[in-house]
N, CA, C and O atoms as a GROMACS GRO file, in nm:
protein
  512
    1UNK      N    1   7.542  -4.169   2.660
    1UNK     CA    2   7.563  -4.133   2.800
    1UNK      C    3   7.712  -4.134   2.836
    1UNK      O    4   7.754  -4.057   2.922
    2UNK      N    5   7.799  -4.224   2.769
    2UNK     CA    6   7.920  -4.235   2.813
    2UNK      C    7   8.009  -4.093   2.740
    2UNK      O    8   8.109  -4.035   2.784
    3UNK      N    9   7.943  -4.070   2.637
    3UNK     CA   10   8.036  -3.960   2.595
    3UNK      C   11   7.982  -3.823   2.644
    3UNK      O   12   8.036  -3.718   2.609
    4UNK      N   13   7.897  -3.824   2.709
    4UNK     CA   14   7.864  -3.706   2.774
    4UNK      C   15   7.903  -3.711   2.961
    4UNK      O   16   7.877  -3.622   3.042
    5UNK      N   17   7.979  -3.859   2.989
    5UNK     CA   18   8.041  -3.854   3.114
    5UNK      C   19   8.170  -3.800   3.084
    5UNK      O   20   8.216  -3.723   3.168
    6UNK      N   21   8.260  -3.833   2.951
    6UNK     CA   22   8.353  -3.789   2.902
    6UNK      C   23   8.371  -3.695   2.887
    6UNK      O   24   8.486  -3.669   2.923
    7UNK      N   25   8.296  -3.573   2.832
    7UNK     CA   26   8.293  -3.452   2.819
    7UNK      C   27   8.312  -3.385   2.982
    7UNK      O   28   8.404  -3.320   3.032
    8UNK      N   29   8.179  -3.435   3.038
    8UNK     CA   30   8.186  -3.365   3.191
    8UNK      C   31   8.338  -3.363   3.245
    8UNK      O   32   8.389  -3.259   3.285
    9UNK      N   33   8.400  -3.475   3.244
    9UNK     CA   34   8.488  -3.536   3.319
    9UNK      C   35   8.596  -3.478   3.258
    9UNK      O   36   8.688  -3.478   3.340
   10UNK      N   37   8.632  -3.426   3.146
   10UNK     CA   38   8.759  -3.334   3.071
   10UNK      C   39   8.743  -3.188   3.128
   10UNK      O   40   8.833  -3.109   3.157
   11UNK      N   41   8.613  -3.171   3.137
   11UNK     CA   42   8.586  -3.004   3.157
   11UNK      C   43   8.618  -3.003   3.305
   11UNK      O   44   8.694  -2.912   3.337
   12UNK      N   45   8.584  -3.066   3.383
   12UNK     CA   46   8.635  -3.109   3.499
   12UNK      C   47   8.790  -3.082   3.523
   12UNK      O   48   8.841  -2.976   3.560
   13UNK      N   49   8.849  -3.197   3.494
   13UNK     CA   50   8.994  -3.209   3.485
   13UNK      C   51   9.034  -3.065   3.422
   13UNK      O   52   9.124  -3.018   3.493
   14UNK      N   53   9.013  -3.008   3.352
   14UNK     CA   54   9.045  -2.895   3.337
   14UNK      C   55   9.038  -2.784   3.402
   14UNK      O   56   9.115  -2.690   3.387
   15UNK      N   57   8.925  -2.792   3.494
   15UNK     CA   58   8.904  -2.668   3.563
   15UNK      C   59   9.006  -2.682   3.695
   15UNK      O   60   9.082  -2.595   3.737
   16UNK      N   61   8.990  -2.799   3.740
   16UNK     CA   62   9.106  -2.860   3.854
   16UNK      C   63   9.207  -2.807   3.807
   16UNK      O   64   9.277  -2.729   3.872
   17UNK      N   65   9.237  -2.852   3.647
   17UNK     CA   66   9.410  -2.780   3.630
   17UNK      C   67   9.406  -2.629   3.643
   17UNK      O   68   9.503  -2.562   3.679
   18UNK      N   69   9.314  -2.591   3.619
   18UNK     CA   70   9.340  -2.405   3.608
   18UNK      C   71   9.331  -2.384   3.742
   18UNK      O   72   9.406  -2.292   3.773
   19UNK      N   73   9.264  -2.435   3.848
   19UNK     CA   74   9.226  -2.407   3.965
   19UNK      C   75   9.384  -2.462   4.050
   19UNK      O   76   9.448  -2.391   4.128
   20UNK      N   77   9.403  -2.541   4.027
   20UNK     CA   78   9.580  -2.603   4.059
   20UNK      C   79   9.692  -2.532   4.036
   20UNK      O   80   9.782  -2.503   4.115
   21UNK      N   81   9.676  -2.492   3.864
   21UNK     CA   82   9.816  -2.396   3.855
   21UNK      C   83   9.758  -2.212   3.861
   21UNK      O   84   9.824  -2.126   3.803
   22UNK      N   85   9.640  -2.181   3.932
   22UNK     CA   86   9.623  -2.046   3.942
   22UNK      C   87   9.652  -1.983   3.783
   22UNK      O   88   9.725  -1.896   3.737
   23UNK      N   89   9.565  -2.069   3.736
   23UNK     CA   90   9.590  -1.946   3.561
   23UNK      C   91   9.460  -2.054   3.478
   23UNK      O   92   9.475  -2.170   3.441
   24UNK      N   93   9.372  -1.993   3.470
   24UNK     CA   94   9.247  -2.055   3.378
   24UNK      C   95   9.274  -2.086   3.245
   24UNK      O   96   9.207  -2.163   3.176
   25UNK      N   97   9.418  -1.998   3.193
   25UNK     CA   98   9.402  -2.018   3.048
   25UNK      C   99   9.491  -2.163   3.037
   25UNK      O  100   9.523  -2.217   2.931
   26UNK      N  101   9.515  -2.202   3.150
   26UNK     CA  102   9.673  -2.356   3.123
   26UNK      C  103   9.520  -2.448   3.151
   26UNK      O  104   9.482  -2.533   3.070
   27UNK      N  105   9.445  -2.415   3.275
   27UNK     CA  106   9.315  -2.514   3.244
   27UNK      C  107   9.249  -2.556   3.140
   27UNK      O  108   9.216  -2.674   3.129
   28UNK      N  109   9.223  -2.471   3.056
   28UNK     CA  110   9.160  -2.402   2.933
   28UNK      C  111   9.260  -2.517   2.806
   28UNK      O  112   9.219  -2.606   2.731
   29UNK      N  113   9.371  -2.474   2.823
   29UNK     CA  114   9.482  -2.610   2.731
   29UNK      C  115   9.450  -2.718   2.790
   29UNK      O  116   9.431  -2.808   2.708
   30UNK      N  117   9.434  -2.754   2.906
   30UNK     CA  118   9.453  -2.883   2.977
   30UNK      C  119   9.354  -2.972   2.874
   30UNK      O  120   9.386  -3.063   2.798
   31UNK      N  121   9.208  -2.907   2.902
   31UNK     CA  122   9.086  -2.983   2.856
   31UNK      C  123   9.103  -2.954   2.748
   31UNK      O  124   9.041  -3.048   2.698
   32UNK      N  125   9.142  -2.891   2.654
   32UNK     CA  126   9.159  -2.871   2.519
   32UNK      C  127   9.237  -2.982   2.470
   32UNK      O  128   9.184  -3.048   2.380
   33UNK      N  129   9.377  -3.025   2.519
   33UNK     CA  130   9.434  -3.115   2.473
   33UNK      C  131   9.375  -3.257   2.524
   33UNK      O  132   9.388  -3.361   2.460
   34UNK      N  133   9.302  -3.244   2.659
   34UNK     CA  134   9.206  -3.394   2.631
   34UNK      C  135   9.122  -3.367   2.514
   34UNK      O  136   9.114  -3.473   2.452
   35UNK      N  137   9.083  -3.312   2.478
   35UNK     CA  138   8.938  -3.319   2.333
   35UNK      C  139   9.013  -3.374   2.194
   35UNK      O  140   8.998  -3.467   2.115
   36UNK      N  141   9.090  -3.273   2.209
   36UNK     CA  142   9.207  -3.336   2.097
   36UNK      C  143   9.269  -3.501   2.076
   36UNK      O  144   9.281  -3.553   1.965
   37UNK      N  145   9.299  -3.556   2.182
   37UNK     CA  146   9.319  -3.650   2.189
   37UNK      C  147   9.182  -3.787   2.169
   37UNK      O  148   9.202  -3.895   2.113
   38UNK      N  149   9.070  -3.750   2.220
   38UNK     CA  150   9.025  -3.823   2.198
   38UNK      C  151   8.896  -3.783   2.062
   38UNK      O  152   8.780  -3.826   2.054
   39UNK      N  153   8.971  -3.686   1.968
   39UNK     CA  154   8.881  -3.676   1.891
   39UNK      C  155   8.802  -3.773   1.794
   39UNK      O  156   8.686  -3.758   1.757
   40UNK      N  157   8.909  -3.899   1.752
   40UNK     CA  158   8.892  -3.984   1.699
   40UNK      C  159   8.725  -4.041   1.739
   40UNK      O  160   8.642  -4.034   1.648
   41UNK      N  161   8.681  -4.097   1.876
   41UNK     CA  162   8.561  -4.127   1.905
   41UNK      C  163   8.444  -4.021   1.975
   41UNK      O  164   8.335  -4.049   2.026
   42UNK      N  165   8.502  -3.906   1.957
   42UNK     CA  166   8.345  -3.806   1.953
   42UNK      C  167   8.321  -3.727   1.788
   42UNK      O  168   8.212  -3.669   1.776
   43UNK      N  169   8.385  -3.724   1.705
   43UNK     CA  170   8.386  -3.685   1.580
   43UNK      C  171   8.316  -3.815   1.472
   43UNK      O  172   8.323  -3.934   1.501
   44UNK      N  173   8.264  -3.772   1.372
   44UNK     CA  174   8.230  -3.896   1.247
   44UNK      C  175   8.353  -3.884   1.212
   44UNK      O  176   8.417  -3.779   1.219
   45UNK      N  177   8.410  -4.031   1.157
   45UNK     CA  178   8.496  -4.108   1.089
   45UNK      C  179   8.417  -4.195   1.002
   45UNK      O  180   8.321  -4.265   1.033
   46UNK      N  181   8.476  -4.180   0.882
   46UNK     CA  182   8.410  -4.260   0.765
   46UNK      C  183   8.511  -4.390   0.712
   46UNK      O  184   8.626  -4.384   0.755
   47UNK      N  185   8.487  -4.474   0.648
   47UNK     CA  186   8.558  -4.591   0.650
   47UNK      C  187   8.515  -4.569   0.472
   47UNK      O  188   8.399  -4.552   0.434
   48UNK      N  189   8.609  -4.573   0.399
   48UNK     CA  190   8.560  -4.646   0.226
   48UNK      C  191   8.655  -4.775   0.224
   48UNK      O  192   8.767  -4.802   0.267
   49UNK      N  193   8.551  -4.843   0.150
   49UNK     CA  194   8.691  -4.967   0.111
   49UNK      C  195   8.629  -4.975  -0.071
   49UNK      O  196   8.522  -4.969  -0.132
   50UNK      N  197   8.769  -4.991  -0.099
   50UNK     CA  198   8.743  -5.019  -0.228
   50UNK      C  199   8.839  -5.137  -0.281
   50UNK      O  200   8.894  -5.218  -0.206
   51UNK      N  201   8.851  -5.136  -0.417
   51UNK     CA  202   8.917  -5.234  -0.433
   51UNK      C  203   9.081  -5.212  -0.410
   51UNK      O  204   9.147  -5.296  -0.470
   52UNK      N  205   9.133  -5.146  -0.359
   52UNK     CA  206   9.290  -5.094  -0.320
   52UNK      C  207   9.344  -5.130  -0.238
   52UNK      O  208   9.450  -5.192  -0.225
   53UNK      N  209   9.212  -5.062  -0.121
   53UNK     CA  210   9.177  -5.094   0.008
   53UNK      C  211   9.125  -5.026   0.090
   53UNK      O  212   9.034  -4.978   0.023
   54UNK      N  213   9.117  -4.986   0.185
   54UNK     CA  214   9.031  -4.875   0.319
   54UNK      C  215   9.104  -4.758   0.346
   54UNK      O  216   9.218  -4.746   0.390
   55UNK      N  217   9.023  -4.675   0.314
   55UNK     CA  218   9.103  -4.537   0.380
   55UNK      C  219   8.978  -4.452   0.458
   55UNK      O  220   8.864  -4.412   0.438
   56UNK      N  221   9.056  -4.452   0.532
   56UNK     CA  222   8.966  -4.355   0.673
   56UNK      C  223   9.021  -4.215   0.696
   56UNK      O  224   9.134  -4.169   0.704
   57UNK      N  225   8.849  -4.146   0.708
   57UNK     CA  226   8.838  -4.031   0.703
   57UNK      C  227   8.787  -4.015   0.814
   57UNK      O  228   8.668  -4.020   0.846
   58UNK      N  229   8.919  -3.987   0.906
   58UNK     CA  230   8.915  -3.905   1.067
   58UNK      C  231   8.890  -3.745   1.029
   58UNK      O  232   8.895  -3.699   0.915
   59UNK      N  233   8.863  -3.676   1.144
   59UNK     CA  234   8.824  -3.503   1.127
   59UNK      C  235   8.958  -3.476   1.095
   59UNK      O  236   8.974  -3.425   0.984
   60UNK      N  237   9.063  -3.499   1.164
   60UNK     CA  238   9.217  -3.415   1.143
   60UNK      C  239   9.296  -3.519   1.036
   60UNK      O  240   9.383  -3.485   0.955
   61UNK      N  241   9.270  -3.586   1.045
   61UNK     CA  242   9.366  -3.644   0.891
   61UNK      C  243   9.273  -3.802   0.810
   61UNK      O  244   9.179  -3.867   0.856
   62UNK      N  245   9.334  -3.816   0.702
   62UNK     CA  246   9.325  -3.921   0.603
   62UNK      C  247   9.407  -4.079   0.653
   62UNK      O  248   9.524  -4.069   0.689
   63UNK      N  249   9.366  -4.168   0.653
   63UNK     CA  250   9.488  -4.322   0.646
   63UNK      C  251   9.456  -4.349   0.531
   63UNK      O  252   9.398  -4.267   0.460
   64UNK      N  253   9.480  -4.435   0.502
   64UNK     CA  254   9.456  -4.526   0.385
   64UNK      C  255   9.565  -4.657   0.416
   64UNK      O  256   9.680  -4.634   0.453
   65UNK      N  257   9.518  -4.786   0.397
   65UNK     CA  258   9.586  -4.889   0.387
   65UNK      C  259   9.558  -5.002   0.275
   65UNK      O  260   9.439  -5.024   0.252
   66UNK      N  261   9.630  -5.057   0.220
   66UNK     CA  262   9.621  -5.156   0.132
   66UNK      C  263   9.583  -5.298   0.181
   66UNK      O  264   9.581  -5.349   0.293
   67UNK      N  265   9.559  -5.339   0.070
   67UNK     CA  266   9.466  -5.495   0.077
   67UNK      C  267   9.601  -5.588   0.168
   67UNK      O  268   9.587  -5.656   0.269
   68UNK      N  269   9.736  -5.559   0.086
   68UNK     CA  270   9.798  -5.630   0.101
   68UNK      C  271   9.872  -5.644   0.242
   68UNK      O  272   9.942  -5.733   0.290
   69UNK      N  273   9.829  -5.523   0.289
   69UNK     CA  274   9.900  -5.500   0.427
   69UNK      C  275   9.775  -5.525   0.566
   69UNK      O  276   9.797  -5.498   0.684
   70UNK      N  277   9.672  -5.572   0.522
   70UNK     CA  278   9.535  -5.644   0.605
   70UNK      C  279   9.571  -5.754   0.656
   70UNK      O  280   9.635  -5.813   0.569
   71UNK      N  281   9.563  -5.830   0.774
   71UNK     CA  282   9.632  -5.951   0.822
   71UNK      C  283   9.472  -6.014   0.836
   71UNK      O  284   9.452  -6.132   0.809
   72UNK      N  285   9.370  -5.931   0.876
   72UNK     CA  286   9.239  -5.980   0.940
   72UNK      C  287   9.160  -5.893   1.008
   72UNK      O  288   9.207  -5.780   1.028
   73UNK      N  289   9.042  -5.920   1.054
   73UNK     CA  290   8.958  -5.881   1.101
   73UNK      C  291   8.894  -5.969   1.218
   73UNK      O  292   8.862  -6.087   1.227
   74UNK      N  293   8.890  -5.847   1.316
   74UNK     CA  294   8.837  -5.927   1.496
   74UNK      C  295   8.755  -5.887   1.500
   74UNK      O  296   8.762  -5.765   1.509
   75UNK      N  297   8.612  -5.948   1.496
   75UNK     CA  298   8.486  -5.892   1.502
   75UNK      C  299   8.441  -5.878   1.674
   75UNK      O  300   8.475  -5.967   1.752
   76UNK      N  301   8.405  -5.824   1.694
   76UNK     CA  302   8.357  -5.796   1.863
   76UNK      C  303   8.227  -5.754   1.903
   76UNK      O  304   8.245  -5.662   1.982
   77UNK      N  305   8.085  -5.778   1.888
   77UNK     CA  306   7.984  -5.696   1.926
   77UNK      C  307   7.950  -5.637   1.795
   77UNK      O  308   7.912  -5.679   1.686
   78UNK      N  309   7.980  -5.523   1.849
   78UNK     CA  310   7.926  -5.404   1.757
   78UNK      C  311   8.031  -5.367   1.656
   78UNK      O  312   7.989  -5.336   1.545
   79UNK      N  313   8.142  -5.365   1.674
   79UNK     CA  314   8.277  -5.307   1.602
   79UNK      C  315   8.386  -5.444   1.570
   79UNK      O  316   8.403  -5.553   1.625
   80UNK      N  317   8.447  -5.372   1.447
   80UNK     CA  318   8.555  -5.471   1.452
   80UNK      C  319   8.687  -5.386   1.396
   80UNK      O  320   8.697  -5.283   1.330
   81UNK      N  321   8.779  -5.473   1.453
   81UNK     CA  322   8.918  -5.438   1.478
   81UNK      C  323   9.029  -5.499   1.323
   81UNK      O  324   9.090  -5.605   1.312
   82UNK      N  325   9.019  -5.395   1.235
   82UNK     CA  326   9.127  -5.429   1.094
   82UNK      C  327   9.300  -5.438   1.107
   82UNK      O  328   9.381  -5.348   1.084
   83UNK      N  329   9.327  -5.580   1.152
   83UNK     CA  330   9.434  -5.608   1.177
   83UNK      C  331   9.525  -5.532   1.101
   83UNK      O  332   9.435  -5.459   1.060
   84UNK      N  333   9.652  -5.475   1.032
   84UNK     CA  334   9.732  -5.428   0.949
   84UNK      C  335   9.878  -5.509   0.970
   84UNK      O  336   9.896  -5.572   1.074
   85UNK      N  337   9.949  -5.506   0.899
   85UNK     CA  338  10.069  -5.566   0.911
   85UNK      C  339  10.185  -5.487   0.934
   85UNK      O  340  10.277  -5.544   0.994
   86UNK      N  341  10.205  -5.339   0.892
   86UNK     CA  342  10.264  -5.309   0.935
   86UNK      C  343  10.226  -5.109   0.978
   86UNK      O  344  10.110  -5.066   0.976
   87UNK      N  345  10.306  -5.049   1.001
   87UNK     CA  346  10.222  -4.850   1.041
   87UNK      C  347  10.214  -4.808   0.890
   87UNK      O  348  10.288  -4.812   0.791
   88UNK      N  349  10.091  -4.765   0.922
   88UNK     CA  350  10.045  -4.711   0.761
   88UNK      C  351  10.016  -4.576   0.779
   88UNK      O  352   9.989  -4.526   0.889
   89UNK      N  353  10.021  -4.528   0.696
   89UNK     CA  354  10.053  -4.331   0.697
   89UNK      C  355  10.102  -4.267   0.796
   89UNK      O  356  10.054  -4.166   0.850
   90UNK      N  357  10.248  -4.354   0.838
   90UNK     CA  358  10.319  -4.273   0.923
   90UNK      C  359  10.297  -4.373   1.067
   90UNK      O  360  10.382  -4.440   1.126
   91UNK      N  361  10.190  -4.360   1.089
   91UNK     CA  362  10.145  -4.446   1.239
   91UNK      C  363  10.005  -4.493   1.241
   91UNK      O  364   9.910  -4.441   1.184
   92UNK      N  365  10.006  -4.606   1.321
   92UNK     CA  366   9.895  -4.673   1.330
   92UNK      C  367   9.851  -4.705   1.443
   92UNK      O  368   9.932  -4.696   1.535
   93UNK      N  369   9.718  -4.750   1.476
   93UNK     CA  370   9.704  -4.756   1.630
   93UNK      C  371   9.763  -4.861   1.706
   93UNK      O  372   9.741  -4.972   1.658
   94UNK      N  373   9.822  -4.859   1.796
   94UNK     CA  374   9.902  -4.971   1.895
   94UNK      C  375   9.802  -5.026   2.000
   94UNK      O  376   9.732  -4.958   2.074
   95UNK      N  377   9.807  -5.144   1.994
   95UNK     CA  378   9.696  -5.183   2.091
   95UNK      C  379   9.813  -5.251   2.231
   95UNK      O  380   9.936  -5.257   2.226
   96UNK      N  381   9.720  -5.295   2.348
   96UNK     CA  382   9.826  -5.337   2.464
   96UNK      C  383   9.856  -5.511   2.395
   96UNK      O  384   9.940  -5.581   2.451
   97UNK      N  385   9.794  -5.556   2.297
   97UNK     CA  386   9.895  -5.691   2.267
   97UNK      C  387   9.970  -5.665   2.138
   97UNK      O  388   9.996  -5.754   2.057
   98UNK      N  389  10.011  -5.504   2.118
   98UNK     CA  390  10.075  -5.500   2.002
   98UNK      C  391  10.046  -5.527   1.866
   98UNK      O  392  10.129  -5.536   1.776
   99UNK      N  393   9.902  -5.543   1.856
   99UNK     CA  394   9.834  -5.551   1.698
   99UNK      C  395   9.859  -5.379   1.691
   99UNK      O  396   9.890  -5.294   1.775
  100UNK      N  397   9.828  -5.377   1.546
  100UNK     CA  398   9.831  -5.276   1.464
  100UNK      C  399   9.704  -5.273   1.364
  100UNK      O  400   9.683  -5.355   1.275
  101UNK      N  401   9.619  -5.153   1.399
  101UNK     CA  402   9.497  -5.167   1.296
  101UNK      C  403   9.400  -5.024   1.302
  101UNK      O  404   9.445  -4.920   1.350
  102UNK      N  405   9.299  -5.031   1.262
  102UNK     CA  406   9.174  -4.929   1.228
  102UNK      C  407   9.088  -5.031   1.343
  102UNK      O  408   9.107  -5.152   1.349
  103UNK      N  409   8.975  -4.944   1.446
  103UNK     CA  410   8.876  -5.008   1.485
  103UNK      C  411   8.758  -4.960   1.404
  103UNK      O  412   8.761  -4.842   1.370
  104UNK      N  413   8.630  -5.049   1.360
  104UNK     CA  414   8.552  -5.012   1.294
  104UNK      C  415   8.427  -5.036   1.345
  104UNK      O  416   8.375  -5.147   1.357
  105UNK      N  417   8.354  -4.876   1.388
  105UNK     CA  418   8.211  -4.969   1.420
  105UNK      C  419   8.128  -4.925   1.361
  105UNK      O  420   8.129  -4.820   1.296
  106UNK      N  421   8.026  -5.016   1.380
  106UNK     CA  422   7.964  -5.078   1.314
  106UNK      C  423   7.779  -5.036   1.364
  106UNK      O  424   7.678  -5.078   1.307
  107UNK      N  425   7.784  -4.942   1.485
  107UNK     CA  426   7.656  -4.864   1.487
  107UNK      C  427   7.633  -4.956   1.636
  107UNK      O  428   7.703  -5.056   1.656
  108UNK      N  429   7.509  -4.902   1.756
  108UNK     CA  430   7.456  -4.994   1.837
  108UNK      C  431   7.290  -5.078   1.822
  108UNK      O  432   7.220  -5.122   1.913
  109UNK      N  433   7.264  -5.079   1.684
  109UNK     CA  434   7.164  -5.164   1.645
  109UNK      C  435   7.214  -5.299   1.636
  109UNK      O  436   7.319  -5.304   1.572
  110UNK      N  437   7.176  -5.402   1.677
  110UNK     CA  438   7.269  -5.531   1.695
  110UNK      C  439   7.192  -5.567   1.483
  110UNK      O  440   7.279  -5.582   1.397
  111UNK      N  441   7.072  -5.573   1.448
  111UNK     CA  442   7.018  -5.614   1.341
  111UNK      C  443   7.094  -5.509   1.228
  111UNK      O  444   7.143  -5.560   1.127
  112UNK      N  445   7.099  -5.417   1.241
  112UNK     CA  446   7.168  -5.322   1.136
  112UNK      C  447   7.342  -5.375   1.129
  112UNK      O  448   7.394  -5.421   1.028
  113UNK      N  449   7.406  -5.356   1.251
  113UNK     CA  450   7.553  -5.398   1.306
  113UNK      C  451   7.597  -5.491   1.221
  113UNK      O  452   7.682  -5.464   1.136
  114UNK      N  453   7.520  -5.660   1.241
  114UNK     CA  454   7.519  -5.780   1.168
  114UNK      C  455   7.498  -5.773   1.032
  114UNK      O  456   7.564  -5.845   0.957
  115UNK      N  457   7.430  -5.709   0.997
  115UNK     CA  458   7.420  -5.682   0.862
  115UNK      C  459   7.520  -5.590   0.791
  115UNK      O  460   7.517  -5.603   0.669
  116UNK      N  461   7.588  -5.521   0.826
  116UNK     CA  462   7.707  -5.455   0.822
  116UNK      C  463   7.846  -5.542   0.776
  116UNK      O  464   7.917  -5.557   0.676
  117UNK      N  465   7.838  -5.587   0.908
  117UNK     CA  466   7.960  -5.658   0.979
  117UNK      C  467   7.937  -5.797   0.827
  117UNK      O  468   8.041  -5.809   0.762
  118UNK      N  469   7.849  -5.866   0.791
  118UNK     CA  470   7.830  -5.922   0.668
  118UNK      C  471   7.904  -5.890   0.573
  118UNK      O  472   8.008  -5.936   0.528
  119UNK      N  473   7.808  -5.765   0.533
  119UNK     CA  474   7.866  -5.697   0.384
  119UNK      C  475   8.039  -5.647   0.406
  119UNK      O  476   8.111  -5.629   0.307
  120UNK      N  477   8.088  -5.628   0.539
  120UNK     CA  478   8.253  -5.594   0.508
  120UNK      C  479   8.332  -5.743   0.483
  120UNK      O  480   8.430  -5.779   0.417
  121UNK      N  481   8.245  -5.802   0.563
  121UNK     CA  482   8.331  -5.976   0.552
  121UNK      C  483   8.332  -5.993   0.402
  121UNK      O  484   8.435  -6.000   0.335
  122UNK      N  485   8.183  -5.999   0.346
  122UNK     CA  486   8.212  -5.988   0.209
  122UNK      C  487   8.330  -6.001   0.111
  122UNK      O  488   8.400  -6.080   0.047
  123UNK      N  489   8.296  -5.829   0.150
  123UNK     CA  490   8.376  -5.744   0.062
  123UNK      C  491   8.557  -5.807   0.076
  123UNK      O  492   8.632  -5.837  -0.017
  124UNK      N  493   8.586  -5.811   0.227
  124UNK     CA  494   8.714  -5.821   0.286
  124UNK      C  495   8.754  -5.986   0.172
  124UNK      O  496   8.858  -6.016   0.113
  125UNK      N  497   8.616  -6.061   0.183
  125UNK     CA  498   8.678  -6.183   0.125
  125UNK      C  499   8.691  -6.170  -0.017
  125UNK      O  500   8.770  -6.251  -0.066
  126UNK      N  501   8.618  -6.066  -0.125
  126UNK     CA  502   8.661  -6.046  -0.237
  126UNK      C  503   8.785  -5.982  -0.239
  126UNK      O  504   8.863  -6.048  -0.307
  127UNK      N  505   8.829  -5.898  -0.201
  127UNK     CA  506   8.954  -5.889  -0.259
  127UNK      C  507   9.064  -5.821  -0.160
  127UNK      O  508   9.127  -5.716  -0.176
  128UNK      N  509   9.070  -5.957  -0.001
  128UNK     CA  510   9.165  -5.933   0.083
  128UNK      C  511   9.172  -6.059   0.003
  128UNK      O  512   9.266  -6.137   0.018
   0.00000   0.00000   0.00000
């Protein structure tokens, strides 16, 4: 439901902009460059971790980060937040207390989620 208030609410804002600057096609960019921006959470993103470390497969590009550059993991609910130590492939996400990381979720089944959220701790404790 929330990403279909999101959608409304870009197409919106967009039509306002075309309707504001009298030209449909700058509207037309407006909401285009909201979609873009938040492609990261309406697109699949895949997470592998291996023994190296995690590289994520967003629609428009690749990360990849190493074991060695992992500080931790903030588990929250449903998702958790892969601390990093420093910007990895160029840039990394900035949060408002200045961590640096990948958010990872983890699905809205709380029994599937937990069981998830397990097997990465796992993994994170073999060979972070």
């Amino acid at each position: 439901m929330r990403t279909v208030a999101l959608l409304a609410g870009m197409t919106a804002f967009g039509a306002m902009a075309g309707v504001a600057l009298h030209d449909a096609a700058l509207g037309g960019v407006a909401g285009l460059a909201l979609a873009v921006s938040v492609q990261r959470y309406l697109l699949p993103t895949d997470h592998v971790l291996n023994s190296d470390g995690i590289t994520v497969h967003e629609p428009l590009r690749v990360r990849r980060v190493a074991w060695t550059d992992v500080q931790g993991v903030i588990w929250k609910h449903e998702q958790g937040f892969l601390r990093v130590s420093r910007e990895v492939s160029g840039r990394a996400v900035a949060r408002t207390d200045g961590m640096r990381g990948f958010t990872i979720l983890l699905g809205s089944d709380p029994v599937a989620a937990e069981s998830r959220r397990q097997a990465v701790d796992a993994f994170l404790r073999r060979h972070g």
